[in-house]
C-alpha positions in Angstrom: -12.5 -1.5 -1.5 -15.0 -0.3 0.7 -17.7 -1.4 -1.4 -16.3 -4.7 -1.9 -15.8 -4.5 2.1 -19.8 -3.9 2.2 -20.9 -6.2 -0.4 -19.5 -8.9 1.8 -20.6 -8.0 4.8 -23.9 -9.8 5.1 -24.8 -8.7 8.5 -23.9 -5.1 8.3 -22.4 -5.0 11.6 -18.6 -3.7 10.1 -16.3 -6.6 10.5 -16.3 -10.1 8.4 -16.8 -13.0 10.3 -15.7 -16.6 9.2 -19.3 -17.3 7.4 -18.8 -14.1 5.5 -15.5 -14.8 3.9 -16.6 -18.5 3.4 -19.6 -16.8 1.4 -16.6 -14.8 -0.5 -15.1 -17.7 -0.8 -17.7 -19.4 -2.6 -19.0 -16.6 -4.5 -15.5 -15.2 -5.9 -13.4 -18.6 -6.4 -16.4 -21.4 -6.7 -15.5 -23.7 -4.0 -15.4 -23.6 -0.1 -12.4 -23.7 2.1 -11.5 -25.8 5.2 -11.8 -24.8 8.6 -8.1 -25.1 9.1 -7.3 -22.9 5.7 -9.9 -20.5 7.7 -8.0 -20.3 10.5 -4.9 -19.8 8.8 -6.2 -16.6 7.0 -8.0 -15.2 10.1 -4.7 -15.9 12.0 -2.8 -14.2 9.0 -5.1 -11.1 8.7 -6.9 -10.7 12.1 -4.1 -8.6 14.0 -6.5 -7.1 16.8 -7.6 -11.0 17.6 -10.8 -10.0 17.7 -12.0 -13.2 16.0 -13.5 -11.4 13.1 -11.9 -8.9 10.1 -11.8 -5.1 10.5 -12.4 -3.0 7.6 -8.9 -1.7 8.4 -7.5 -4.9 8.6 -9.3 -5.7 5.1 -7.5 -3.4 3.6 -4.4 -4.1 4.9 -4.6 -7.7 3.4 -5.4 -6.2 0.2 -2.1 -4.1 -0.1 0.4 -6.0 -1.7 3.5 -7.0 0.1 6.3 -5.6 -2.3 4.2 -2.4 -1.7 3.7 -2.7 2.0 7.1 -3.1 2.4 8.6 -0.4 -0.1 12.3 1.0 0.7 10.2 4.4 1.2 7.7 3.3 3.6 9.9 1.4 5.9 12.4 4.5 5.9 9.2 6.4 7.2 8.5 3.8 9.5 11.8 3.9 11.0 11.9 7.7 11.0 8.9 7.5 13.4 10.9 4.8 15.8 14.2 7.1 15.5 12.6 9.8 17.4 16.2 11.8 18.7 17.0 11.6 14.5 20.3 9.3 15.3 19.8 7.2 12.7 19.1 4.1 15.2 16.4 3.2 17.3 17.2 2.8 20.6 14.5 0.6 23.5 13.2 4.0 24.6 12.6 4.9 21.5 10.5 1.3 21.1 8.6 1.4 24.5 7.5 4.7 23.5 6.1 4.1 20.0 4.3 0.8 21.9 3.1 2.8 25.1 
């Protein structure tokens, strides 16, 4: 992935920008995509709002969903939420993970 990451990043500078997955675009698929399909997937896979794709968020967009979301990770996710272990999370528990 992280030469792929590389490959399309024209500029070097670590992130893909619009122009640089409209390259992709072109290169991989053979056609160009609208501005408002662009937005959609930058709105989809940019989660810091930066405006541009982070090689962390490039990854994330490659996992697939059904393996994202597996009964085993989201058991470790909510162990990390449930922090007193009593099997529910409580709003402590949340502004705590989020603080």
């Amino acid at each position: 992935m992280a030469r792929l990451f590389a490959e399309l990043n024209h500029n070097h500078d670590g992130n893909l920008n619009k122009e640089e997955v409209q390259n992709a675009f072109e290169i991989y698929f053979g056609n160009k995509i609208d501005e408002d399909e662009m937005q959609k997937i930058f709105n989809r896979i940019d989660v810091s709002g930066s405006g541009e794709i982070e090689f962390s968020e490039f990854l994330l967009a490659c996992i697939p969903e059904k393996v994202l979301l597996s009964n085993e990770n989201l058991a470790i996710v909510f162990k990390l939420f449930d922090e007193d272990g009593s099997g529910s999370i409580e709003s402590d528990e949340i502004k705590i993970i989020f603080t």
